[in-house]
C-alpha positions as CSV (number, residue, x, y, z in Angstrom):
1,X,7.8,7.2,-4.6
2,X,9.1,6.3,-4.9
3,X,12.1,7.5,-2.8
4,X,11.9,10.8,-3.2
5,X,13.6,10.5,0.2
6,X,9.9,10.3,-0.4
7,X,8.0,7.6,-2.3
8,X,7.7,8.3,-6.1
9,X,9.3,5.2,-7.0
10,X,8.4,3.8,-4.3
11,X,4.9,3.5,-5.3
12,X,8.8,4.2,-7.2
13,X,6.8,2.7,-8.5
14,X,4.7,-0.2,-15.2
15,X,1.3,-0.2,-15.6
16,X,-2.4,-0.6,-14.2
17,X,-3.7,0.2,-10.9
18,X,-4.4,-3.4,-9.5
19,X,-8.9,-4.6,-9.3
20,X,-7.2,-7.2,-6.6
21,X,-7.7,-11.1,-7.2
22,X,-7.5,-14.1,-6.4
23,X,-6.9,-17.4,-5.0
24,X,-4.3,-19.7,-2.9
25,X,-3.2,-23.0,-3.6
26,X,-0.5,-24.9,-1.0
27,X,1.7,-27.2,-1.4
28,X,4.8,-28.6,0.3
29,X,8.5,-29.2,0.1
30,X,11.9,-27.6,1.3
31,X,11.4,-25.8,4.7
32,X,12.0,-22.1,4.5
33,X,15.5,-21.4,5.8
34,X,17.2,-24.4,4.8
35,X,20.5,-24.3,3.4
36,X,19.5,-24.8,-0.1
37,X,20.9,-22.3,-2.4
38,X,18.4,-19.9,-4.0
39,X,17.7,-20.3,-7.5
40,X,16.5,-17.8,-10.2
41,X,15.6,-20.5,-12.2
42,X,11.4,-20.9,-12.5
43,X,11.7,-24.7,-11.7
44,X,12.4,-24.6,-8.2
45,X,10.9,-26.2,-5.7
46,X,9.4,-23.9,-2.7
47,X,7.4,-25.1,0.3
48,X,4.1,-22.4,1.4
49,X,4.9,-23.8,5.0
50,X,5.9,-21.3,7.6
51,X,7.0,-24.0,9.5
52,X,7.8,-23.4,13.8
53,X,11.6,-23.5,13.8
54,X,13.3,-19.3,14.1
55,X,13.9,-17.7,10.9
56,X,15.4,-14.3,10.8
57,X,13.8,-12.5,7.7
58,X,16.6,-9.7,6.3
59,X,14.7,-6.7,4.8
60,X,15.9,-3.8,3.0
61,X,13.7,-0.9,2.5
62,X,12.7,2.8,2.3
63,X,13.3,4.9,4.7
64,X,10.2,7.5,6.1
65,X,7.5,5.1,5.4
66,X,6.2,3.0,8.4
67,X,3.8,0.3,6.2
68,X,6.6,-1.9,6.2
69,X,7.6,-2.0,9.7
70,X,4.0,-1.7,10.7
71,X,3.3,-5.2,8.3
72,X,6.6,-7.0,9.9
73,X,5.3,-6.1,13.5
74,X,1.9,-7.8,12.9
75,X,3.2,-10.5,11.1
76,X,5.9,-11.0,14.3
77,X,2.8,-11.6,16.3
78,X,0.6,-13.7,14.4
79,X,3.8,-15.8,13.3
80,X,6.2,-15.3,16.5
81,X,8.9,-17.3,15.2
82,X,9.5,-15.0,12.5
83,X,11.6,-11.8,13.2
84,X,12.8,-9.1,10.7
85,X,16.0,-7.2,10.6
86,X,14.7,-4.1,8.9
87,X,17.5,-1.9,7.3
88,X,16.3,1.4,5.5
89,X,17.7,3.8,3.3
90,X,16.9,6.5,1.1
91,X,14.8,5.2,-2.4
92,X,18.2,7.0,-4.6
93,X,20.4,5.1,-2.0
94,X,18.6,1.9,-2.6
95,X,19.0,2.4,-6.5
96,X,22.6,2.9,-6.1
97,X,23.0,0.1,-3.4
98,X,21.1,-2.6,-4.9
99,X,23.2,-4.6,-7.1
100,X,26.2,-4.8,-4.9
101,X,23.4,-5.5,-1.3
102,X,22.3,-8.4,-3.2
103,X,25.4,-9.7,-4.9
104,X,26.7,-10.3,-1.0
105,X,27.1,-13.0,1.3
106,X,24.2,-11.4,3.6
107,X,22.1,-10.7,0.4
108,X,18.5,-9.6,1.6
109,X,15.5,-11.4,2.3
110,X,13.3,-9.1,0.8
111,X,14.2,-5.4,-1.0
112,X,12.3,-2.8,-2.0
113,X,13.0,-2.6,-5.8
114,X,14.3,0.5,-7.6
115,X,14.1,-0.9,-11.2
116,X,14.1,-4.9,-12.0
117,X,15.4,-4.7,-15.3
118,X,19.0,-4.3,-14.5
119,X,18.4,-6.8,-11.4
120,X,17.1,-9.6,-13.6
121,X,19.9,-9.9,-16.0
122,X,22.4,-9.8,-13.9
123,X,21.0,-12.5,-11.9
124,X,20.0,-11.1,-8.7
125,X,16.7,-11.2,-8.5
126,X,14.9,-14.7,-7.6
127,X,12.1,-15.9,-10.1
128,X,9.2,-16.2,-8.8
129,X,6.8,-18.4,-10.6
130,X,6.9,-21.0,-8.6
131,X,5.4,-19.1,-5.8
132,X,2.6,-17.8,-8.2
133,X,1.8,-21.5,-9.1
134,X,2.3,-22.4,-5.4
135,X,-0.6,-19.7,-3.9
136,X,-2.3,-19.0,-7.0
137,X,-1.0,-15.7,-7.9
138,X,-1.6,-16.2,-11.5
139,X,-5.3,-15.6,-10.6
140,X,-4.7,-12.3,-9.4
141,X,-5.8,-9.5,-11.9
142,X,-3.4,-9.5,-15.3
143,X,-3.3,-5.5,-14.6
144,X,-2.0,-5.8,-10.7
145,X,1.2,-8.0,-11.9
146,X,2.1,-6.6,-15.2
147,X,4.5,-4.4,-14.4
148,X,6.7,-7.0,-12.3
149,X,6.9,-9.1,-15.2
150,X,10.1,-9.3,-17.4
151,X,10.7,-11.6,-20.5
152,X,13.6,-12.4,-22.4
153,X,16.5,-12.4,-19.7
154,X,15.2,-9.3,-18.5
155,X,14.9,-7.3,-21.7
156,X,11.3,-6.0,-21.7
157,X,9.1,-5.5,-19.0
158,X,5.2,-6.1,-18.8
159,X,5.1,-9.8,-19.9
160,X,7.3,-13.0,-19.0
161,X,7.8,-14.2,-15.6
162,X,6.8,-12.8,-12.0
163,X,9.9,-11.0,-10.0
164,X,8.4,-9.1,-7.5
165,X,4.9,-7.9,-5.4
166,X,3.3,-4.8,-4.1
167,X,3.1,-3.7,-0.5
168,X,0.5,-1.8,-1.4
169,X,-1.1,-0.3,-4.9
170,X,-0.6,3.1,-5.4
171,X,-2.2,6.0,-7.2
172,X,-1.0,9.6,-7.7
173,X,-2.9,12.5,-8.1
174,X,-3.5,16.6,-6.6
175,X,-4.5,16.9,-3.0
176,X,-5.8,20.3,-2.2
177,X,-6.5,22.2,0.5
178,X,-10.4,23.0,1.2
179,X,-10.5,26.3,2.5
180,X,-7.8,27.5,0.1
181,X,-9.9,26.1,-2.8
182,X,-13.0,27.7,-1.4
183,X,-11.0,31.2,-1.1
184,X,-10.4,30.9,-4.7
185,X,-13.5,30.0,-6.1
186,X,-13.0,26.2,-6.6
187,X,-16.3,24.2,-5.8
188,X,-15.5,21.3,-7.1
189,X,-12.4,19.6,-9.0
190,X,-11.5,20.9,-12.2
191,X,-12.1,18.7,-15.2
192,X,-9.4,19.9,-17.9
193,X,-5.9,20.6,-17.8
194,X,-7.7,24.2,-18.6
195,X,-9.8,24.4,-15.7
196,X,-6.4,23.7,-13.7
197,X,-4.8,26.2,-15.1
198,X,-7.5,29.1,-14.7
199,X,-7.5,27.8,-10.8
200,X,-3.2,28.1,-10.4
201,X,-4.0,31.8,-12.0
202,X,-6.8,32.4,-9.7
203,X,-4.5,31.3,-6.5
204,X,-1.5,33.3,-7.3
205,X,-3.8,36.2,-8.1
206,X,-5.4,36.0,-4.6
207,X,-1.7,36.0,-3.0
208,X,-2.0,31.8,-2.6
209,X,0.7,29.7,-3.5
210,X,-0.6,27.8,-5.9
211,X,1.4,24.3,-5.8
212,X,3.8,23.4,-2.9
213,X,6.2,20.9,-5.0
214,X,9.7,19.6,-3.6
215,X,12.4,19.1,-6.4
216,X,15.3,19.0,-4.4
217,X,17.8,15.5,-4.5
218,X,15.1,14.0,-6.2
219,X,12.6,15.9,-8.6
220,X,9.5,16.2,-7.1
221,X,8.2,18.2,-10.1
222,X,8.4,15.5,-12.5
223,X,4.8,14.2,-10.9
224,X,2.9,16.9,-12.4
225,X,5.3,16.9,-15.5
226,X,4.2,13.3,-16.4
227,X,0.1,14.3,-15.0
228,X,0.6,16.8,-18.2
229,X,2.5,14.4,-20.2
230,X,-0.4,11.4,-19.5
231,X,-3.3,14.0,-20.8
232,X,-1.1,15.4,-23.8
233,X,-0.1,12.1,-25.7
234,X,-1.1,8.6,-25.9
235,X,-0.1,6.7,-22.3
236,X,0.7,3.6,-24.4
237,X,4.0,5.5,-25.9
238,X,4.7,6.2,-22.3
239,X,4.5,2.9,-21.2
240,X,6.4,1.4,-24.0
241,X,9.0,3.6,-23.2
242,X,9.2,2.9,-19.6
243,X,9.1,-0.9,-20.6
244,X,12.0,-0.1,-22.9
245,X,10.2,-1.6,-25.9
246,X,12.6,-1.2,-28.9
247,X,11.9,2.3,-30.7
248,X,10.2,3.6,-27.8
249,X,11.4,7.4,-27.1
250,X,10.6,10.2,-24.7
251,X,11.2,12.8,-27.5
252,X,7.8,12.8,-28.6
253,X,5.5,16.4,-28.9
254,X,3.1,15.2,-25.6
255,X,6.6,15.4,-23.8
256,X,7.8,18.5,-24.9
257,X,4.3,20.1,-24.6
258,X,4.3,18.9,-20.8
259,X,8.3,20.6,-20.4
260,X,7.0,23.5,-22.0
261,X,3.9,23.2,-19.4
262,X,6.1,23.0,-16.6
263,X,8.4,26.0,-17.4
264,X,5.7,28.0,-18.2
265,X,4.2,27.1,-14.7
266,X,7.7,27.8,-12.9
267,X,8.1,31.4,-14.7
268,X,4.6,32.4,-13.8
269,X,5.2,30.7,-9.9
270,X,2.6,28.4,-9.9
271,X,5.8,25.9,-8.0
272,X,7.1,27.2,-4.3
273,X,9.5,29.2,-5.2
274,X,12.6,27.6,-3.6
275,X,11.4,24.3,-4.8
276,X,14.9,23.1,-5.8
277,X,16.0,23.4,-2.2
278,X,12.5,21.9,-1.5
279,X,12.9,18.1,0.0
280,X,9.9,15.9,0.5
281,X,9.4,15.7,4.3
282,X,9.2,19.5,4.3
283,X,6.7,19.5,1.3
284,X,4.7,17.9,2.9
285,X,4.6,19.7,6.0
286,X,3.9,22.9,4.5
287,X,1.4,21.6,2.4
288,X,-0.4,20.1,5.7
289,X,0.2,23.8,7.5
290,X,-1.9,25.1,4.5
291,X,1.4,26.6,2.4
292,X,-0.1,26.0,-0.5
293,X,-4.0,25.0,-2.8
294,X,-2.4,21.9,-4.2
295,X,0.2,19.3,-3.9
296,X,0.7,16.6,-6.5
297,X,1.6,13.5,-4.6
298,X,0.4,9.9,-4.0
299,X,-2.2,8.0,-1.7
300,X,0.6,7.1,1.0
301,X,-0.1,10.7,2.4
302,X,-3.8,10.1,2.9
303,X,-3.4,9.1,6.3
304,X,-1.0,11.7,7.3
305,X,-3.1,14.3,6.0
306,X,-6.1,13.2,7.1
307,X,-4.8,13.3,10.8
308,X,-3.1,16.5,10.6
309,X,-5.5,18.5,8.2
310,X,-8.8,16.6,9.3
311,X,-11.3,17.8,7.3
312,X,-9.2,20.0,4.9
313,X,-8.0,18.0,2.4
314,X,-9.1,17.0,-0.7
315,X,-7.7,14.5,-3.5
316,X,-8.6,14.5,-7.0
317,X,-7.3,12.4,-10.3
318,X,-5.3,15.5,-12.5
319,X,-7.7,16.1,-15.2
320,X,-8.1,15.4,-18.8
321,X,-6.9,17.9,-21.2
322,X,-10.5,17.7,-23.2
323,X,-13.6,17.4,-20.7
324,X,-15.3,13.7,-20.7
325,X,-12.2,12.0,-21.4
326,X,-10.7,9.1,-19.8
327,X,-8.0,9.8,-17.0
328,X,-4.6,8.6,-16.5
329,X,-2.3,8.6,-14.0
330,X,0.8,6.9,-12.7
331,X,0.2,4.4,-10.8
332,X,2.3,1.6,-9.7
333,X,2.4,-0.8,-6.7
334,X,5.4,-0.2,-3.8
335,X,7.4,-3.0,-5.1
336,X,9.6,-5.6,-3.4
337,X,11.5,-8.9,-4.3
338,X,13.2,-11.9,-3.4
339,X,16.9,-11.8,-3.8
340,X,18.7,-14.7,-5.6
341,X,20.6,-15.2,-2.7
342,X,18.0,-15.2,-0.4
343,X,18.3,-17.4,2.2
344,X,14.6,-18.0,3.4
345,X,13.6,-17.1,0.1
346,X,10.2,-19.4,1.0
347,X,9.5,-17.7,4.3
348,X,9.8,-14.0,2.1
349,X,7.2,-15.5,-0.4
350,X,5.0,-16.1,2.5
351,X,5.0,-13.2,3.9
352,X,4.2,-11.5,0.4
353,X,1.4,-13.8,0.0
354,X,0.0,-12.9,3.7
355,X,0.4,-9.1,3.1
356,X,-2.3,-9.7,0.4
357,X,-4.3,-12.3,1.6
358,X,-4.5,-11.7,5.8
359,X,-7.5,-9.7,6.8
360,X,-5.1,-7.6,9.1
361,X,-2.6,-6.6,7.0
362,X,-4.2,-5.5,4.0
363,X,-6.1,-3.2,6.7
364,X,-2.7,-2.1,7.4
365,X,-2.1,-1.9,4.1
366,X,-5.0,1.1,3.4
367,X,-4.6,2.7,7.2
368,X,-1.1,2.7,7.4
369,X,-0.1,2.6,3.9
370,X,-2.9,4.7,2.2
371,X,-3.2,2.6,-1.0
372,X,-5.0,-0.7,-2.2
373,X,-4.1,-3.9,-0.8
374,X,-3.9,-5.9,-4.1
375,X,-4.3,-9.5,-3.5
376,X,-7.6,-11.7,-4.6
377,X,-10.3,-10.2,-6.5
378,X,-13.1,-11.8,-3.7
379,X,-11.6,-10.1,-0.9
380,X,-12.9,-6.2,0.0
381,X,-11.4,-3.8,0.8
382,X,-11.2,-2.9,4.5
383,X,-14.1,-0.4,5.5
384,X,-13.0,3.6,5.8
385,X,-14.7,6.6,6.8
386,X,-16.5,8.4,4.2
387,X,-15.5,12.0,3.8
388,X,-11.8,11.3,4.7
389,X,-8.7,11.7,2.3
390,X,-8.0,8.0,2.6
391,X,-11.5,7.4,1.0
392,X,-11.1,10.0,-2.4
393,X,-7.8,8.6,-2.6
394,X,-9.4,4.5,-2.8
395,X,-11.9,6.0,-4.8
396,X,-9.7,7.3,-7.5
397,X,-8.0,4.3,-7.9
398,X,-10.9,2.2,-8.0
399,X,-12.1,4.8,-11.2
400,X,-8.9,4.7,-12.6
401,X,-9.4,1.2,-12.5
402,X,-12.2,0.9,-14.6
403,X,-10.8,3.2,-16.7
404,X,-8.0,1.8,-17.8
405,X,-5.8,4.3,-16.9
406,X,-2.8,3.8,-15.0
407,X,1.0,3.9,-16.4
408,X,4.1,3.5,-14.3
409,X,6.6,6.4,-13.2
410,X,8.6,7.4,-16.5
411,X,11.4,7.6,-13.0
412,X,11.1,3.6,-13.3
413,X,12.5,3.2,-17.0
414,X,16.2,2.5,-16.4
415,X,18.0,1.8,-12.6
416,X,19.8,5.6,-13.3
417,X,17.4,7.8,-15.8
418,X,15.8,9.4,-12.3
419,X,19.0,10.1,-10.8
420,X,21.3,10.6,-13.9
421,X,18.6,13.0,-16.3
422,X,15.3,13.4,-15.1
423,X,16.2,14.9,-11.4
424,X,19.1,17.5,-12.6
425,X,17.9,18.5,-16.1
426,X,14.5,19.5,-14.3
427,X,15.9,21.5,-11.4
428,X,18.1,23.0,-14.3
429,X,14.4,23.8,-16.1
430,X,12.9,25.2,-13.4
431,X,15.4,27.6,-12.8
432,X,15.9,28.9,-16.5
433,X,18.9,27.0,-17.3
434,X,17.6,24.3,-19.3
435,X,14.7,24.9,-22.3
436,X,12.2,22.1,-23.2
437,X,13.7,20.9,-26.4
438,X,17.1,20.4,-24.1
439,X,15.3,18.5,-21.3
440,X,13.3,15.9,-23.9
441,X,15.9,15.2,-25.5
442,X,18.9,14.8,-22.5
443,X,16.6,12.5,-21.0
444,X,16.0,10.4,-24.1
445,X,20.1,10.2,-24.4
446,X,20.3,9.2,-20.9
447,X,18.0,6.4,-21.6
448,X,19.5,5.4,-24.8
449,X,23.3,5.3,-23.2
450,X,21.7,3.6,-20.5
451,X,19.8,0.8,-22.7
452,X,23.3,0.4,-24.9
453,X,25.8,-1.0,-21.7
């Protein structure tokens, strides 16, 4: 997501919201923070001892979201030889930043990952099947590690081997504001793209603003572009595309129908009206101060909003263009790896494994981070209060769950598609300077220049 100075791709974040799973396994061998050189290479051996002796843990990761420091902090005190160096940056800095962090001398720890494609063939990114072998990870749900795996070198995503783990599981949706919704005659959650769009009339008729969206730096509006684009074609084209699958395109009629959704939307000013000068942080806000009916975002604001609109906020998966069907939704976990050049590369697999597995931080994964723990399929999920955001917003992924439904960000395709097409040629959309056809097929060009390097 996120980044979005913000968190799309950092829940900017393939495929399938995780069911959690399974089991851990130990074994022994070089201590963590030796002066072994990392390898990429699946044949390494790792040790799952923590060991007493200091280690310095370097992380790089998004800036504005406290689940990571909040997970280092507990883990500091249950293991107080362990420290972290935490740097942060902006998700579109970390894209741009991440090749050259972990090509250096003082190559991270642990990074929050943009895109792995990129990372994996050039080397940068450790493998980490031996650590699934080593605490069982290959027992955890197929669906909750797809999208981290890359076969071939690097070349497609979704099968292959392991390079990277969720802090957290995400799932995206429309939050709404109660008493807005109740001024304009919703009573319960709309069930077709239809019903949606009856309810954005009814707002703006009423003098509401019907969605508070950010698009500024990075395009906000491309979350509801893709809940439209989900409902209008066949998810598997979208996630074929994102995996870069050869003769995957985004020039396909459920795209263009989505762009010519979204324009429609912004001529008829469904979107805050200065959404391109719009950033996250003050989307938000607004949204919280009751700006606006609806705000298409992701579960990491479910604690937020539950503490500063207690009682007023509402969550809902976006519909399905025909009533009864199946719903989709982008969903991907807030993804971090190993760096090849790690240097406690075991004490960072560790710590992965404990973010899943320790009963205290996967209950800082759903307080502090708003989303599904992930980890083994026998563990529950930590208890919440029933009628809070934070408790739609576990619901919805556990329904999108068993229904199959969850495809990655189309911002995760390529390292540069968000930053390079998607972000400009939708601000240019949404303020009449770009049509539809333009849009579909600028991003497809992006993508395809980008594959060819």
């Amino acid at each position: 997501m996120p980044d979005f100075s913000t968190r799309f791709s950092r829940r900017g974040l393939a495929l399938l919201v995780p069911a959690l799973a399974a089991g851990l396994v130990m074994s022994a061998c070089s201590a963590p923070g030796s002066d072994q050189p990392s390898s990429t290479g699946s044949d390494a051996p790792v040790s799952t001892e923590l060991g007493t002796g200091p280690i310095t843990l370097e992380l790089y990761a998004e800036t504005g979201f406290p689940l990571v420091k909040a997970l280092a902090d507990e883990f500091t005190k249950q293991h107080p030889n362990v420290k972290f160096n935490i740097r942060e940056d902006q998700f579109t800095v970390i894209t741009e930043n991440a090749p050259r962090v972990l090509a250096s001398d003082n190559a991270p720890d642990i990074i929050r990952l943009p895109t792995m494609v990129d990372l994996v063939k050039d080397d940068l990114l450790k493998n980490l099947d031996p650590y699934v072998t080593a605490y069982g990870w290959d027992k955890f749900p197929a669906s909750q590690l797809v999208q981290l795996r890359l076969a071939d070198g690097g070349k497609v995503r979704g099968s292959g081997s392991l390079y990277g783990l969720g802090l957290g599981y995400s799932v995206t949706g429309v939050f709404y504001n109660k008493k807005l919704a109740q001024q304009v005659g919703m009573t319960e959650p709309p069930a077709t793209v239809a019903e949606f769009e009856e309810l954005l009339a009814k707002a703006k008729a009423a003098g509401v603003q019907p969605i508070v969206q950010f698009n500024k730096n990075t395009a906000g509006i491309n979350f509801p572009h893709q809940a439209l684009q989900n409902q209008f074609g066949d998810p598997a084209q979208i996630a074929d595309w994102i995996f870069q699958k050869p003769g995957a395109t985004f020039d396909t009629p459920a795209a263009l129908k989505a762009t010519e959704t979204i324009q429609r939307w912004a001529k008829a000013g469904y979107f805050t009206k200065d959404a391109n000068a719009l950033d996250y942080a003050t989307m938000v806000g607004d949204f919280a101060k009751g700006g606006g009916l609806f705000m298409f975002n992701g579960d990491w604001e479910s604690g937020n909003l539950d503490k500063n609109m207690a009682g007023n906020a509402g969550f809902f998966l976006f519909p399905t263009e025909a009533a009864g069907g199946k719903h989709v939704a982008m969903s991907a976990p807030n993804t971090f790896g190993i760096g090849a050049r790690a240097k406690n590369p075991d004490a960072a697999a560790y710590f992965l494994n404990w973010a899943h597995t320790d009963a205290k931080a996967r209950e800082i994964s759903v307080k502090v981070g708003g989303s599904s723990p992930g980890g083994p399929a026998e563990l529950p999920l930590p208890p919440v209060t029933e009628g809070t955001v934070l408790a739609e917003t576990l619901k919805a992924s556990q329904q999108l769950g068993a229904e199959n439904g969850a495809v990655d960000f189309t911002a995760n395709a390529t390292g540069g598609i968000f930053a390079a097409a998607i972000t400009p040629e939708l601000q240019k959309l949404i303020a009449g300077q770009q049509t539809p056809e333009g849009y579909v097929k600028a991003v497809q060009a992006e993508y395809e220049k980008e594959l060819s390097r």
